[in-house]
C-alpha positions in Angstrom: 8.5 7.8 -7.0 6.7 4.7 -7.6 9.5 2.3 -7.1 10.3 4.1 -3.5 6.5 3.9 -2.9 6.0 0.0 -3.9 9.6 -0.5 -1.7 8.0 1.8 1.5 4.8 -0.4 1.6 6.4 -3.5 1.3 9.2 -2.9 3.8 6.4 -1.4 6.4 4.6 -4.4 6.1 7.8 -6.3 6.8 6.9 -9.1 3.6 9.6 -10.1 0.9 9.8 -9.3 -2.4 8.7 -13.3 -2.5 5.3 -12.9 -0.4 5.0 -9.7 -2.8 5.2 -11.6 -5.6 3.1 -14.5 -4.9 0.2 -12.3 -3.4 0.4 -10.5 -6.6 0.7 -13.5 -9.1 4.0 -12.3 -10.9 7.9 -13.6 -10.6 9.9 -12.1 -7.7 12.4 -10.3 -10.5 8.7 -8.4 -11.5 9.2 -7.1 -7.7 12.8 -6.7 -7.6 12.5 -4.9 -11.3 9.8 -2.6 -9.8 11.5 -1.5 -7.1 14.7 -0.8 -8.9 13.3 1.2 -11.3 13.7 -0.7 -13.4 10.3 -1.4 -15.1 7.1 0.0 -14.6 4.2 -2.0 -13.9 1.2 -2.4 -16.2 -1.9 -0.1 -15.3 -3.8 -3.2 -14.7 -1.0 -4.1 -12.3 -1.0 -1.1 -10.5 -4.3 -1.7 -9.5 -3.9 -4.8 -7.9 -1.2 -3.2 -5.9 -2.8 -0.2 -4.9 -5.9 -2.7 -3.7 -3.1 -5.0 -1.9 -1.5 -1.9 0.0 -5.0 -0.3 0.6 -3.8 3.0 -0.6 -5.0 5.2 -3.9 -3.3 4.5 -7.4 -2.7 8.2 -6.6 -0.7 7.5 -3.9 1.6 4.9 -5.6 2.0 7.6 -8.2 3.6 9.8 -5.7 0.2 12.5 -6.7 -1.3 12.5 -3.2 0.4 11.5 0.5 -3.1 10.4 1.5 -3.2 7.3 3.4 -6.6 5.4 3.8 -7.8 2.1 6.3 -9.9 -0.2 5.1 -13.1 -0.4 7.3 -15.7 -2.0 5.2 -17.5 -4.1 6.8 -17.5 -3.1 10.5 -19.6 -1.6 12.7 -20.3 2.1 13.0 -19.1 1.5 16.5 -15.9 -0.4 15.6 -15.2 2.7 13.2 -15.9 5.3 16.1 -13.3 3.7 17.8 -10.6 3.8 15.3 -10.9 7.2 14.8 -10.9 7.9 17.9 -7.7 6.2 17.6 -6.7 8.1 15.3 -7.2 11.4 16.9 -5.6 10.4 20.2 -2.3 9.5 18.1 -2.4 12.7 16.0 -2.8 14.8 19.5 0.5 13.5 20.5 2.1 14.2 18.1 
């Protein structure tokens, strides 16, 4: 589950296993060995890729499906908006 997660995210964000790897400090094979299923990566590492997704270690885990958007830092208004966003797209759905 992992490896399909880490894949998912990075494929959605349309970045290379490259970008990945440099964003996360570590070789491109670290990626590609990820991925594959190769390896695991360490707890510390999950971290930083859970922070550079913006989703829960939990989530990388495959133990929740729960998606989150980072909104620190803006305005209550600015946040009003994107939910109402939010609701407007799950309406159509």
């Amino acid at each position: 589950m992992l490896n399909e997660r880490i894949k998912e995210l990075r494929t959605e964000r349309n970045i290379t296993q490259v970008t990945l790897a440099k964003e996360l400090s570590v070789s491109k094979q670290s990626v590609s060995n990820w991925e594959n299923d190769n390896i695991q990566p360490s707890i510390d590492m999950l971290i930083k890729i859970a922070e550079f997704f913006s989703v829960s270690t939990d989530y990388l885990l495959g133990l929740d499906n729960k998606k989150y958007i980072e909104i620190t830092g803006l305005s209550e208004v600015k946040v009003a908006h994107i939910q109402q966003i939010i609701d407007d797209m799950r309406e159509t759905v």
